[in-house]
C-alpha positions as a printed Julia matrix, in Angstrom:
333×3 Matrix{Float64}:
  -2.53  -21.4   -25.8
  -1.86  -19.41  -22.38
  -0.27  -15.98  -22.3
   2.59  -14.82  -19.41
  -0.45  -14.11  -17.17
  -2.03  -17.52  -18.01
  -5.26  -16.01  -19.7
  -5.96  -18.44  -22.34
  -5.54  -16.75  -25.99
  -6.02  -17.83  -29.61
  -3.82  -16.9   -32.98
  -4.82  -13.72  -34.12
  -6.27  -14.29  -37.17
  -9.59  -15.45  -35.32
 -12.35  -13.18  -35.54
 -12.89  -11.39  -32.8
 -16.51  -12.3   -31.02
 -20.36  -12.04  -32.06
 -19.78   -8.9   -33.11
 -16.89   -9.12  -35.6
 -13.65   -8.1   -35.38
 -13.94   -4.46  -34.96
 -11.39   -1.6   -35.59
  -8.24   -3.55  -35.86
  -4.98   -1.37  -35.77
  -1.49   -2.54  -35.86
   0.68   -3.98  -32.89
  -0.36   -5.34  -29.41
  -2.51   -4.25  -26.46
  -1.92   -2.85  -23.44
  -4.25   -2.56  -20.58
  -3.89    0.11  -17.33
  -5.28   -0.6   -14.09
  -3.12    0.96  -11.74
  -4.23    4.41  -12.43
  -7.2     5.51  -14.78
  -8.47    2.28  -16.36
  -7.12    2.45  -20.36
  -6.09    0.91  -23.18
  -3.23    1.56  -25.57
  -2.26    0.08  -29.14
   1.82    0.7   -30.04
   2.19    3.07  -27.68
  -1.1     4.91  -28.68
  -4.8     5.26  -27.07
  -7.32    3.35  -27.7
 -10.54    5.49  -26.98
 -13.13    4.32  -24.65
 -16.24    5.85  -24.26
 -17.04    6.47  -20.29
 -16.99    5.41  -16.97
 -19.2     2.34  -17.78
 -17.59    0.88  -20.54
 -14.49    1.34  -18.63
 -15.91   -0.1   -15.62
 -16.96   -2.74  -17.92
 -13.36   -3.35  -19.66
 -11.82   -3.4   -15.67
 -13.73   -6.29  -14.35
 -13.13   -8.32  -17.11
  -9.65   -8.21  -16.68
 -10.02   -8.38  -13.18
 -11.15  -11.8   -13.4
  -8.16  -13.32  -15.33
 -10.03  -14.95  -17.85
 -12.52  -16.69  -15.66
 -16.69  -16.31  -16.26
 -18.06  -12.89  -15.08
 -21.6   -12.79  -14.1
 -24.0   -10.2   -15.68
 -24.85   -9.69  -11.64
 -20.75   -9.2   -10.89
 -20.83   -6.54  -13.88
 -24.61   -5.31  -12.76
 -23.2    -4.66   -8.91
 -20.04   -3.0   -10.16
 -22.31   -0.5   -12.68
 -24.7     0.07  -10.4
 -24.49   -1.78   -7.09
 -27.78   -2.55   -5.95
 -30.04   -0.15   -7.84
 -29.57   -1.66  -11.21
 -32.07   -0.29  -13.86
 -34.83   -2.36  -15.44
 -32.95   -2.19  -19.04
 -29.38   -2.93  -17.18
 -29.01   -6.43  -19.34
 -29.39   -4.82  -21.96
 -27.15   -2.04  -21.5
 -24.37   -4.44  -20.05
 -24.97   -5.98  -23.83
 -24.38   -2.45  -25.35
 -21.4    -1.71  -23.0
 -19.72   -5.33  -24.41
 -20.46   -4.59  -27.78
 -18.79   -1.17  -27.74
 -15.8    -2.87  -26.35
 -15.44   -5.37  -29.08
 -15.55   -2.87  -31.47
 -13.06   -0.69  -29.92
 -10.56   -3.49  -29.06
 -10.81   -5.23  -32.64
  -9.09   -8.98  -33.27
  -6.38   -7.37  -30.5
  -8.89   -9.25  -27.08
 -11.88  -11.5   -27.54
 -15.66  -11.29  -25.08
 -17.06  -14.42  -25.66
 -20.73  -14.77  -24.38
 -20.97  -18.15  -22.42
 -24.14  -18.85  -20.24
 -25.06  -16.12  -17.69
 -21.77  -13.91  -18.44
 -18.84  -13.32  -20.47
 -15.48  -14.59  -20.97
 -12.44  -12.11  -21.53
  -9.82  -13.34  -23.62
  -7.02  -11.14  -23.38
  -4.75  -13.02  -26.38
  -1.24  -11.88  -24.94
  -1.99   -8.33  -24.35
   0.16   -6.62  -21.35
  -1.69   -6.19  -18.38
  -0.01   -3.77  -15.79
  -1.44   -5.51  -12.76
  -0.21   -8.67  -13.68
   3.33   -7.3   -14.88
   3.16   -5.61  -10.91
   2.17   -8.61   -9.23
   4.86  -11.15  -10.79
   7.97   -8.2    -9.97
   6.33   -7.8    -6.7
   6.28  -11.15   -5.75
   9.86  -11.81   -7.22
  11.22   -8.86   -5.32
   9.51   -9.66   -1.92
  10.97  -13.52   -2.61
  14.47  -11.89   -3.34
  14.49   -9.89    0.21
  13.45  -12.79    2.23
  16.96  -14.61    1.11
  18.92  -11.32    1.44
  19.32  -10.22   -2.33
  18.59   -6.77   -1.02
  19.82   -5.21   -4.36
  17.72   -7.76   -6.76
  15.05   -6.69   -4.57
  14.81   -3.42   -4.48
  15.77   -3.25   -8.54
  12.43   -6.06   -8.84
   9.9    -3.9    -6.4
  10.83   -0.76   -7.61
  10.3    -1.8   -11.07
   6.56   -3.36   -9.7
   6.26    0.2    -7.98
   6.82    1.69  -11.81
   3.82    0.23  -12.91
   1.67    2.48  -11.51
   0.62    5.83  -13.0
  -1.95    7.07  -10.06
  -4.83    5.28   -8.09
  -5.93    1.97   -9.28
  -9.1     2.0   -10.99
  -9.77    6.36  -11.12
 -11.62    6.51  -13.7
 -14.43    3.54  -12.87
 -17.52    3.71  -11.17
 -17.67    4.41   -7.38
 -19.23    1.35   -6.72
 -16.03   -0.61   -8.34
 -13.57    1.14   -6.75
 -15.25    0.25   -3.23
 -14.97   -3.12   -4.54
 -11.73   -3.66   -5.46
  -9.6    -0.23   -4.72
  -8.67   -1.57   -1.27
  -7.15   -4.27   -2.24
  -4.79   -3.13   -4.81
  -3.55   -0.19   -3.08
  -2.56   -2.67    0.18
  -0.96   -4.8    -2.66
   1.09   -1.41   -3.64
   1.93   -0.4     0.13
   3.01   -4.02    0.86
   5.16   -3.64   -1.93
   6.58    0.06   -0.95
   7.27   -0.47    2.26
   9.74   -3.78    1.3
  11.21   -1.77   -1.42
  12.37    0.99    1.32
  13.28   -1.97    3.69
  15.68   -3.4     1.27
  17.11    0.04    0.43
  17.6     1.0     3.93
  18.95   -2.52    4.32
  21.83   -1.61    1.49
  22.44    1.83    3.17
  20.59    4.17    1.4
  19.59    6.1     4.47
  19.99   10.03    3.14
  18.81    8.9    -0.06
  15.43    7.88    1.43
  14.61   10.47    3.93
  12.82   12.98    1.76
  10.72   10.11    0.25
  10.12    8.96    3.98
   8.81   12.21    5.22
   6.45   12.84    2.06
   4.74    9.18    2.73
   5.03   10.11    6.69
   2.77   13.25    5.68
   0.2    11.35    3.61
  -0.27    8.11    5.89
   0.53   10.12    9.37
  -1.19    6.78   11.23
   1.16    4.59    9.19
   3.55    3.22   12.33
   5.82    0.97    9.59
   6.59    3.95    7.64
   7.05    6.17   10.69
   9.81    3.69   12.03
  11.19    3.61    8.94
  11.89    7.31    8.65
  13.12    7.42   12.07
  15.97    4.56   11.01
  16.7     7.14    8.3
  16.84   10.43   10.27
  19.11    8.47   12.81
  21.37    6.84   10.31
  21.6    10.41    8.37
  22.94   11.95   11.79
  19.03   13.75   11.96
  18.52   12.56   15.66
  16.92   15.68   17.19
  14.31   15.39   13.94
  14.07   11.6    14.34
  12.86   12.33   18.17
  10.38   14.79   16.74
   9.04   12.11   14.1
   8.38    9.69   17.12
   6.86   12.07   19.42
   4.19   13.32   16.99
   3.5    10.15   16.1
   2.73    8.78   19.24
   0.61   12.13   19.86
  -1.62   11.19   16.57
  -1.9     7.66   17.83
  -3.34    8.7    21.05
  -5.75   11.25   19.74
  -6.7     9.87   16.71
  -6.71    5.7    17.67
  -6.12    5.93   21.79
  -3.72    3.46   21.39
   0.12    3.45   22.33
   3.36    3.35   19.59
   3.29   -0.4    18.73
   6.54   -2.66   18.34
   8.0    -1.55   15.5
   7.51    2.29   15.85
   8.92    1.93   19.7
  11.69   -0.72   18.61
  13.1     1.59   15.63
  13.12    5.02   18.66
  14.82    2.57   21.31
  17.7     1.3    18.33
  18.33    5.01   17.49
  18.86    5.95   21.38
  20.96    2.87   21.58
  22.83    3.97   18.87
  23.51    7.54   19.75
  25.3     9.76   17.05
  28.8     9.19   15.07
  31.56   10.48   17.32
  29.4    11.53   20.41
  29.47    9.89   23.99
  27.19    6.93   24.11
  24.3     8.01   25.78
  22.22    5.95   28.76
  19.18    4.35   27.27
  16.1     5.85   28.15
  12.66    3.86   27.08
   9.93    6.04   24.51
   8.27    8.74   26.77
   5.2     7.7    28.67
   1.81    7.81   27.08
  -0.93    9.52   29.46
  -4.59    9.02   28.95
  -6.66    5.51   28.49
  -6.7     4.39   25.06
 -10.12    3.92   23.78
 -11.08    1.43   21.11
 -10.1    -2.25   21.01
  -6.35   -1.89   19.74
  -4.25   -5.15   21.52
  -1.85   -2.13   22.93
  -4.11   -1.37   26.13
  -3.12    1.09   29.0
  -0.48    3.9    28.65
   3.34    2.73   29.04
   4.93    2.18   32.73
   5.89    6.04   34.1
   9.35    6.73   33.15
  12.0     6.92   36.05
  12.19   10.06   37.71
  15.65   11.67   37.68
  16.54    9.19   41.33
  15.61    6.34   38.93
  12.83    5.17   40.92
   9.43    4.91   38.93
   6.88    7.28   39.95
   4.53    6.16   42.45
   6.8     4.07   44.59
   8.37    4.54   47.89
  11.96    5.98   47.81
  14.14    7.11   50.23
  16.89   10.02   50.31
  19.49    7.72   49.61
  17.89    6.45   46.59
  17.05    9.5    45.38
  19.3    12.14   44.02
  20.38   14.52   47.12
  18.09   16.93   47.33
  15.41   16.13   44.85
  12.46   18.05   45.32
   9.76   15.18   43.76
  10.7    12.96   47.36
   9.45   13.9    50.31
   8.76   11.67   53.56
  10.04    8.66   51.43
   7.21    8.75   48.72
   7.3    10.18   44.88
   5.55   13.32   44.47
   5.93   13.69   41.03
């Protein structure tokens, strides 16, 4: 019989491995990876006794029911320093989880690894990844509200940084690709929000996220949407000029498409009530990016105030009268 997550399980009246059942306790389990690896039984802990059982405990989960390797399990104890005993001590780290987790998950010994039978237990990675992937399908056809209700609800399934209580060598493994799984689903959680309006609602969110990924151009943009839609335009400016500062010192590479599309909507757009402004681009970058970034060279000049581009001939009567930057028909600027 499969589970939701499709891990095969048996009735639970089966004993529960090699080693016996265990400690059996009343109701269901429930397993944490998105924060410091855990288990809980009704609502209460389950004790596990350190980092390397729980390192132990997270890679069998991690491969949804499919063999793990006593190498996958030796690299993710000890990368590539394992001890002579480490067999053996993978064996001890098993049996203490079979023990702990009872008739409530089976570890079935099967050729050169073990098999992790999670019979129906919740798994918070898997409950993230099928709201995630509802919500992102919900925003592509427009349900903006279902959307942000189903990815805010995947967001809730975290409780810190996947995996912080593993070994270092797991977390180099595997951390990377569950936090990009939880920014992929942030960022089109704030889309579909800012999509329904939510604009004020998400600017202190924005700049908090803005402050902890400052090279983050998606998030950037998005803040600057807010600020402009929130009547914050002299702060949205600021927000795209630092950012194109930190992307020049810290990447030498220019504000790509979305960061410079989102600055050039909110000077389309001007404020409620006011004038409409003339559209001015992003201001110019300066400096050769170094690195291998697609964006090469710095952005054309920006007109000068005749509204020819610096560098090329002009004349007085294409120049404002008496600009001081024109002189014998060139730009001095």
């Amino acid at each position: 019989m499969l589970n939701s997550a499709g891990v095969a399980s048996r009735p639970a009246g089966e004993g529960g491995g090699p080693d016996g059942p265990g400690a059996d306790g009343p109701g269901p389990l429930a397993f944490r990876l998105l924060g410091p690896v855990s288990v809980t039984r009704a609502g209460a802990a389950v004790p596990l006794s350190g980092t390397k059982v729980r390192t132990v405990l997270a890679v069998l989960l991690l491969a949804r029911g499919a063999l793990v390797a006593d190498s996958r399990l030796s690299a993710a104890l000890w990368e590539d320093a394992p001890p002579p005993t480490s067999n053996a001590q993978i064996y001890t780290y098993v049996s203490r989880l079979r023990k702990t987790l009872g008739s409530g998950a089976r570890i079935d010994r099967k050729g050169p690894g073990y098999v992790f039978d999670a019979r129906g237990a919740e798994i918070d990675l898997l409950d993230f990844e099928r709201l995630e992937r509802h919500g992102r399908r919900a925003f592509a056809e427009n349900r903006h509200e279902e959307a942000a209700r189903l990815l805010g609800a995947a967001l809730d399934c975290w409780s810190g940084h996947a995996l912080e209580n593993a070994t270092e060598y797991l977390l180099r493994f595997e951390r990377p690709r569950l936090e990009a799984l939880r920014k992929r689903a942030l960022e089109c959680r704030i889309e579909a929000e800012l999509s329904l309006g939510r604009h004020r609602l998400l600017v202190p969110e924005l700049l908090s996220l803005v402050v902890r990924f400052p090279m983050d151009e998606n998030l950037r943009a998005h803040l600057i949407t807010a600020l402009h839609h929130s009547d914050r335009h002299a702060e949205a400016v600021r927000v795209y000029g630092e950012g194109r500062r930190i992307l020049e010192e810290q990447l030498g590479v220019v504000p790509g498409q979305r960061l410079s599309g989102a600055y050039l909507r909110m000077l389309r757009g001007g404020s409620a009530g006011a004038a409409r402004r003339p559209l001015v681009p992003p201001p110019a970058r300066t400096g050769v990016p170094t690195g291998h970034d697609h964006r090469k060279a710095a952005a054309p000049a920006a007109p000068c105030r005749g509204g020819v581009r610096c560098g090329q001939p002009c004349s007085r009567r294409t120049a404002e009268p008496g600009c001081p930057r024109h002189k014998d028909g060139d730009c001095h600027e």
